[in-house]
C-alpha positions as CSV (number, residue, x, y, z in Angstrom):
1,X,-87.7,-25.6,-47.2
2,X,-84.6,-25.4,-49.2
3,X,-82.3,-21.9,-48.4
4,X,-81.0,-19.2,-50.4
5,X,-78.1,-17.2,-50.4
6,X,-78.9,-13.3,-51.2
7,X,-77.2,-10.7,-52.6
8,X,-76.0,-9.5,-50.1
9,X,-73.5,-12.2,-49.9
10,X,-69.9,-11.0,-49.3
11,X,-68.0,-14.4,-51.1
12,X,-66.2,-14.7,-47.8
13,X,-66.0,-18.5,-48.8
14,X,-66.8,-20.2,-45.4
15,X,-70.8,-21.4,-46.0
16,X,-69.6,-23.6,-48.8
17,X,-67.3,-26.1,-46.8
18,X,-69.8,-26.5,-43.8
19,X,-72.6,-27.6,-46.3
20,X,-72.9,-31.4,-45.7
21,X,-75.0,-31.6,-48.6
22,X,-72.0,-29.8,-51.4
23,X,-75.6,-27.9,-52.2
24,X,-73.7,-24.4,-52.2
25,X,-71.6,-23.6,-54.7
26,X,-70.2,-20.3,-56.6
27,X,-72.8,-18.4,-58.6
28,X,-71.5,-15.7,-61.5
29,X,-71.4,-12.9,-58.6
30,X,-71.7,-14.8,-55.7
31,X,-72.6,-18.3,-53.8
32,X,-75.7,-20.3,-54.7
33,X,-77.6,-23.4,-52.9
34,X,-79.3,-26.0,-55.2
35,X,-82.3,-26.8,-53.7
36,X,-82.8,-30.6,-54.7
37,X,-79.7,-31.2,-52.3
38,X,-80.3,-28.6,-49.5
39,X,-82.2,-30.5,-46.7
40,X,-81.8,-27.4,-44.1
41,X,-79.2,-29.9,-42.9
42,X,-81.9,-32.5,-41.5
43,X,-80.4,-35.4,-40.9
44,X,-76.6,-33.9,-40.4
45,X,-76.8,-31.5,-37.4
46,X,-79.8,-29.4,-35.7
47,X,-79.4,-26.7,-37.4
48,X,-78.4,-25.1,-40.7
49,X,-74.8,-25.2,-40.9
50,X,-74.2,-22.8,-43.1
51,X,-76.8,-20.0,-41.6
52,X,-74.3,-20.0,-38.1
53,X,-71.3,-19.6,-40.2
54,X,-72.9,-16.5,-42.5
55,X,-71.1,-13.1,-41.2
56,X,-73.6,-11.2,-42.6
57,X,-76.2,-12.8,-42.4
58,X,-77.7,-13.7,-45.9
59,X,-79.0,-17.1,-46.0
60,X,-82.5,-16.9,-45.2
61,X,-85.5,-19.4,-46.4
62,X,-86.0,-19.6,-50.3
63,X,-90.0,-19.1,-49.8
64,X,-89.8,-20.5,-54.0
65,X,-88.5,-24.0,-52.2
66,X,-90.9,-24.5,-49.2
67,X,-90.5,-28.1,-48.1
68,X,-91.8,-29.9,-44.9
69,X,-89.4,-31.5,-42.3
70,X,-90.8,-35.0,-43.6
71,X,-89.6,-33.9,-47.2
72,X,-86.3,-32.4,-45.9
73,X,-85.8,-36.0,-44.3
74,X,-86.8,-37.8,-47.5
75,X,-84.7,-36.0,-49.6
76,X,-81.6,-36.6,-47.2
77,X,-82.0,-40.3,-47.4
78,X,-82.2,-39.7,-51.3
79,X,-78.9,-38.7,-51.2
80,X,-77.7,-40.8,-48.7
81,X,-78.3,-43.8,-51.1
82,X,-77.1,-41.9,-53.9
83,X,-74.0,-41.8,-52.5
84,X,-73.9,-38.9,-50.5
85,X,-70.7,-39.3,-48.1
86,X,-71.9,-38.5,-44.8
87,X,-71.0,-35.4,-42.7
88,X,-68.9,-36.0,-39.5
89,X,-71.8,-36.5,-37.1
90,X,-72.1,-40.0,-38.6
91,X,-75.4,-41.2,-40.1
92,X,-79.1,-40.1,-38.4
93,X,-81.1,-43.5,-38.9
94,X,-84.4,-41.8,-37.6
95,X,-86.0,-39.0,-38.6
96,X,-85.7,-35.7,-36.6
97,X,-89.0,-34.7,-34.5
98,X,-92.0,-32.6,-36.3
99,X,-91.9,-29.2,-36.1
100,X,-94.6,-27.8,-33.8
């Protein structure tokens, strides 16, 4: 599943530099996640990067972009080779566990 960001957002500017992905970016009132680059962070860190940074908590799961863990990892080695710079925990070169 890809996430969102929700009205609710503040534009306090600190989701958008821990995205590993660059998938969040400024909307017209406030930030936005693409979903063909949001991977939920799979294949960068455990867990969503930019959902522990949100002060208010807005970033929740877009239900409009529901994607499996298998997807999530096949889209992060899309952008791997497409030239995706890797985030500072260096490269995952197997998948991460099933969800259970």
């Amino acid at each position: 599943m890809a996430l969102l960001i929700t009205d609710e957002c503040i534009n306090c500017d600190v989701c958008e530099p821990e995205c590993p992905n660059q998938a969040i970016s400024m909307g017209e009132d406030f930030y936005q996640i693409d979903p063909a680059r949001c991977t939920e962070c799979v294949g960068h860190f455990d867990e969503p990067q930019c959902v522990q940074v949100c002060p208010v908590e807005c970033i929740p799961v877009d239900p409009a972009h529901t994607e499996s863990q298998e997807t999530l990892w096949q889209k992060y080695q899309r952008l791997q080779k497409a030239g995706q710079p890797l985030s500072s925990a260096g490269e995952a070169s197997t998948p991460p566990p099933a969800a259970v």
